[in-house]
C-alpha positions in Angstrom: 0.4 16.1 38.8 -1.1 18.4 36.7 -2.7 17.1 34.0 -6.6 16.0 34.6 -8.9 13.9 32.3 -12.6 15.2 31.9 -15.3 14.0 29.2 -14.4 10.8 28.7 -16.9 9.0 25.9 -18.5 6.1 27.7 -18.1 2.7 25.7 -21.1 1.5 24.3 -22.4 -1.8 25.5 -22.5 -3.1 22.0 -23.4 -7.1 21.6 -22.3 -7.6 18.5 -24.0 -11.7 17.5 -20.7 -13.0 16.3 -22.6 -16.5 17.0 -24.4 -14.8 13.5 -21.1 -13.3 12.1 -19.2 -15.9 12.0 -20.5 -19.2 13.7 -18.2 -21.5 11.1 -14.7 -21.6 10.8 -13.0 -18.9 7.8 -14.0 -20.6 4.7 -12.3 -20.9 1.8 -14.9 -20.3 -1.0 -15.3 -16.6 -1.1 -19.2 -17.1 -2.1 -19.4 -17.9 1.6 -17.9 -14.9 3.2 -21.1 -12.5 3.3 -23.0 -15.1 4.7 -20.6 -16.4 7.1 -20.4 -13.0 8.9 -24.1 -12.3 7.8 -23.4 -9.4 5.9 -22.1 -7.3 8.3 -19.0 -4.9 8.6 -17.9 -4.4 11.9 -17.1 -0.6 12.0 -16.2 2.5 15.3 -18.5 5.2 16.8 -20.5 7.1 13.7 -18.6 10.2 13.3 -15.6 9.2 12.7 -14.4 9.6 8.8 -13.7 6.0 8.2 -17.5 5.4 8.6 -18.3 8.0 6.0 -16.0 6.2 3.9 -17.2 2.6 4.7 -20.9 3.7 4.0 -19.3 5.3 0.1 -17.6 1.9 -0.3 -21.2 0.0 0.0 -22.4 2.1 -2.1 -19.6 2.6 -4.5 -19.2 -1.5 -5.0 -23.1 -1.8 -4.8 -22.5 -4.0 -1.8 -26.7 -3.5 -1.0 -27.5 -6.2 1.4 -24.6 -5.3 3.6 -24.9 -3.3 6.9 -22.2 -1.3 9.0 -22.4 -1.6 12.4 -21.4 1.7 14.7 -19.8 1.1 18.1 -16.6 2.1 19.4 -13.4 1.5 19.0 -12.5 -0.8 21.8 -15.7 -2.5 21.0 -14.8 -3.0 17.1 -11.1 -4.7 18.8 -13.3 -6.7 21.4 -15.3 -8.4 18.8 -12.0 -9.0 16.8 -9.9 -10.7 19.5 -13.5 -12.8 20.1 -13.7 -13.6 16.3 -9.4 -14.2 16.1 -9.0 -16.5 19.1 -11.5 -18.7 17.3 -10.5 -18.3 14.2 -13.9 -17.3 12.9 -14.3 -14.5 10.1 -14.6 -11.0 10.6 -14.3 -8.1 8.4 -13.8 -4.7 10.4 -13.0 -1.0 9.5 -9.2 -0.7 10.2 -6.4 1.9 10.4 -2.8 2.2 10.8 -0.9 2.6 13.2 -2.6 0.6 15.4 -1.7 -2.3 18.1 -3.5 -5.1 16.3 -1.6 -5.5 13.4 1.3 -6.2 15.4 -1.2 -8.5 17.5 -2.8 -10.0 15.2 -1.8 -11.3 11.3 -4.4 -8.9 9.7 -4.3 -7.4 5.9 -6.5 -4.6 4.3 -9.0 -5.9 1.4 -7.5 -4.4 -2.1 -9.9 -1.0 -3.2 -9.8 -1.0 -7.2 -12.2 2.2 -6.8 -9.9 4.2 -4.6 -12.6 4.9 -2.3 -10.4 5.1 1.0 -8.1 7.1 -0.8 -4.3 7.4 -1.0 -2.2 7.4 2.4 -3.1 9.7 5.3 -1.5 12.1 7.5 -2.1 12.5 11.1 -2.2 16.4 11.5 -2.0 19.0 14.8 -4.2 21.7 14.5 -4.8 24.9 16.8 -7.3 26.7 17.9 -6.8 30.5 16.4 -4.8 32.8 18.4 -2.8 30.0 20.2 0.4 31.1 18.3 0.3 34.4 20.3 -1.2 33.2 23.5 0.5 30.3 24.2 3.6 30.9 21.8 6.1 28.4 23.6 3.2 25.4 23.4 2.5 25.8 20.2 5.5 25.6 18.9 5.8 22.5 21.0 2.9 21.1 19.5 4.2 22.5 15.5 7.5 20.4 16.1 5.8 17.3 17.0 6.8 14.4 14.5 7.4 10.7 15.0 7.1 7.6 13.7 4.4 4.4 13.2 7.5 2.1 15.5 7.1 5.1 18.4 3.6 5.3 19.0 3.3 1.6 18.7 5.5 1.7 21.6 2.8 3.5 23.5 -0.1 1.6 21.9 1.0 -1.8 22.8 2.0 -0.5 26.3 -1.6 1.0 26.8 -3.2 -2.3 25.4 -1.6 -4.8 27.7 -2.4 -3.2 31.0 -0.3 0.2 31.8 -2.1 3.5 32.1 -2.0 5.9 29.0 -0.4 8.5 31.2 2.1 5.6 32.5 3.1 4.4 29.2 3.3 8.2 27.9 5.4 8.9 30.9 8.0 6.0 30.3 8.4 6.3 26.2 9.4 10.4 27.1 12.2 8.7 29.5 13.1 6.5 27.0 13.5 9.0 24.1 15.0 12.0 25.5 16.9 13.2 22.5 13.5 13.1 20.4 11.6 15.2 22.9 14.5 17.6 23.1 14.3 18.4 19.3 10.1 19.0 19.8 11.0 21.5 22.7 14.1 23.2 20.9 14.1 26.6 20.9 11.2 27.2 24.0 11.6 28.3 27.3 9.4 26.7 30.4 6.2 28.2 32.1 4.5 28.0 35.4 1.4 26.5 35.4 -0.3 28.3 32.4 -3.2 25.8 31.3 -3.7 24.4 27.7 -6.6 22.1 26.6 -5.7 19.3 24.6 -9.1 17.7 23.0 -8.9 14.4 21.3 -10.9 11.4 20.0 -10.9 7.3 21.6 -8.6 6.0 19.3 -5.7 4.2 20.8 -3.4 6.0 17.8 -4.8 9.1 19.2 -4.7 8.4 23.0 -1.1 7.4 22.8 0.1 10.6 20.9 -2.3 13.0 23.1 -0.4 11.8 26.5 2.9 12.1 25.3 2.5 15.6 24.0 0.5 16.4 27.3 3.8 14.6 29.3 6.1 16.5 27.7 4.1 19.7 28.2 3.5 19.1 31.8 7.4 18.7 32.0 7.4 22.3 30.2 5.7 23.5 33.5 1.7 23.3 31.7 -1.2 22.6 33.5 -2.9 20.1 30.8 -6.1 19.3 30.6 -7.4 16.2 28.3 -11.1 16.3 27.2 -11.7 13.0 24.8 -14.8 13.4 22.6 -15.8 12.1 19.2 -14.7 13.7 16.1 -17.0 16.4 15.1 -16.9 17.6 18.7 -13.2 17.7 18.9 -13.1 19.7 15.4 -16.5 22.1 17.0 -14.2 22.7 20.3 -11.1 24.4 18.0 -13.4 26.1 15.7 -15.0 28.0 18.7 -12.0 28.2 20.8 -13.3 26.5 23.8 -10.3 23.5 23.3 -6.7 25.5 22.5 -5.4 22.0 20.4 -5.7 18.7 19.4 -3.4 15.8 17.4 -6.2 14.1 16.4 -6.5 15.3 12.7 -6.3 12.7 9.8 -6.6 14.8 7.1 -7.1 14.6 3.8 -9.9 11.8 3.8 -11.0 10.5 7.4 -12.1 14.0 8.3 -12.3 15.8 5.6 -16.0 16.7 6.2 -15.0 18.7 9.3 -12.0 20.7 7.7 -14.2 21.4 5.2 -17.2 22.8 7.8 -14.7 24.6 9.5 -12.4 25.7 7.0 -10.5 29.6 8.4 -11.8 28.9 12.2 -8.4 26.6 12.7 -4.8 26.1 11.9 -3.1 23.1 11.2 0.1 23.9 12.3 1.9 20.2 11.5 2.0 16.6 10.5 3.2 14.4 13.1 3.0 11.6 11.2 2.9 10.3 7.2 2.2 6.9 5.5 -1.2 6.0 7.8 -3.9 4.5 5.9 -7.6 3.5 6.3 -9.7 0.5 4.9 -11.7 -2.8 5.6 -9.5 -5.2 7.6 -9.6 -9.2 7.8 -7.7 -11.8 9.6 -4.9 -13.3 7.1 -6.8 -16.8 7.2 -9.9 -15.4 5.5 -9.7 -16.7 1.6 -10.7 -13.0 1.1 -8.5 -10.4 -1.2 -10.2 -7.8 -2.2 -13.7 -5.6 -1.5 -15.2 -6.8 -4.7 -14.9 -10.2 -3.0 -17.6 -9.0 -1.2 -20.0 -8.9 -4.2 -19.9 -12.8 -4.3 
């Protein structure tokens, strides 16, 4: 096989007290909900754009006694399912697509001040010069498009046990015709190597190994590096990674377009309609982040 994994970010032992977060069951008088998950929003690893945004929206609805708590991913989901199966409160930074919502009966908390923004897009950008050294992959990875109901495919897969490259693997089988129209129009190679550079996000992990399946199966020797964000964005500035699908652009990682604004190209939107915010379980009596104020 020729793809390889290499850097992968180590998950923080993070021991979140959800004993403190949320010892009673959800409450129904909002007056209770800071208290009854002392004051704490359960957020991913610190570079990631949703944090930037989470530490605006504290500041933005004045929300001064509350702290946001940095871990990873798979640690924010961990402390969920821990918080869920006991039906206990939790408020946590959230995207979509991702596997929980079709896990768990989550909703967003309403933003009057627009801090999270409109709807996202997840974009592909290149490293320059990938066009004309790699023209055949990179028009691969410019015709890359599906949908929310296709990753989650590979999400949910991922999450209940199979291996990314596994679940990757069987969702190409399954949707032949839809691979056929990314690779339309390119010819196959013999082992010429491309580096795909992405962060740990389960949205990100599941698009990243289907790309690098369907490469491999374009004769590619793949290599997957998976760092945090502002590494990821430093590796195709510089040229030391050739791409990555990893881009939510315009909010979550704006910062790093900005910083490296000319040293990439974003050479396509594989997918419209995502969105970030602050996530709850349904049963909290909670509607809105002004609630929080309370």
């Amino acid at each position: 096989m020729w793809k390889k994994i290499i850097g992968v970010v180590s998950i923080a032992a993070l021991s979140f007290s959800l004993a403190a977060c949320g010892s009673n069951k959800a409450s129904s008088d909002n007056s209770s909900v800071a208290n009854s998950v002392n004051h704490k929003i359960i957020g991913i690893d610190p570079g990631a754009g949703i944090m930037q945004a989470t530490d605006n929206a504290i500041k933005d609805y004045k929300l001064d006694k509350w702290q946001l708590v940095s871990g990873s991913s798979a640690a924010m989901t961990a402390a969920l399912k821990k918080a869920y199966d006991k039906k206990e409160p939790i408020i946590i930074t959230g995207w979509n697509p991702h596997w929980m919502f079709a896990k768990y009966d989550l909703k967003y908390l309403k933003d009057p001040k627009g801090v999270y923004g409109g709807a996202e897009e997840i974009h592909t950008i290149a490293r320059k010069g990938l066009d004309k050294d790699l023209p055949d992959a990179y028009k691969i990875l410019s015709n890359f498009k599906w949908s929310e109901d296709d990753m989650g495919k590979v999400m949910l897969d991922i999450q209940e046990g199979t291996k990314p490259d596994d679940a990757a693997a069987k969702w190409v089988k399954d949707n032949a015709d839809k691979v056929a129209e990314w690779t339309d129009g390119t010819n196959e190679v013999k082992g010429k190597k491309i580096k795909l550079v992405y962060v740990a996000w389960d949205s990100e992990i599941a698009s990243t190994n289907v790309i690098a399946k369907v490469l491999e199966d374009q004769g590619y020797n793949v290599t997957l590096t998976q760092v945090e964000a502002g590494p990821m964005w430093t590796a195709i500035a510089d040229g030391s990674a050739d791409a990555s699908l990893s881009a939510w652009l315009p909010l979550t990682h704006q910062t790093y377009s900005k910083k490296y604004n000319g040293k990439f190209d974003d050479i396509g939107t594989s997918m419209t309609g995502v969105k970030i915010g602050l996530v709850v379980p349904k049963y909290m009596k909670i509607d809105s982040i002004e609630d929080l104020k309370k």
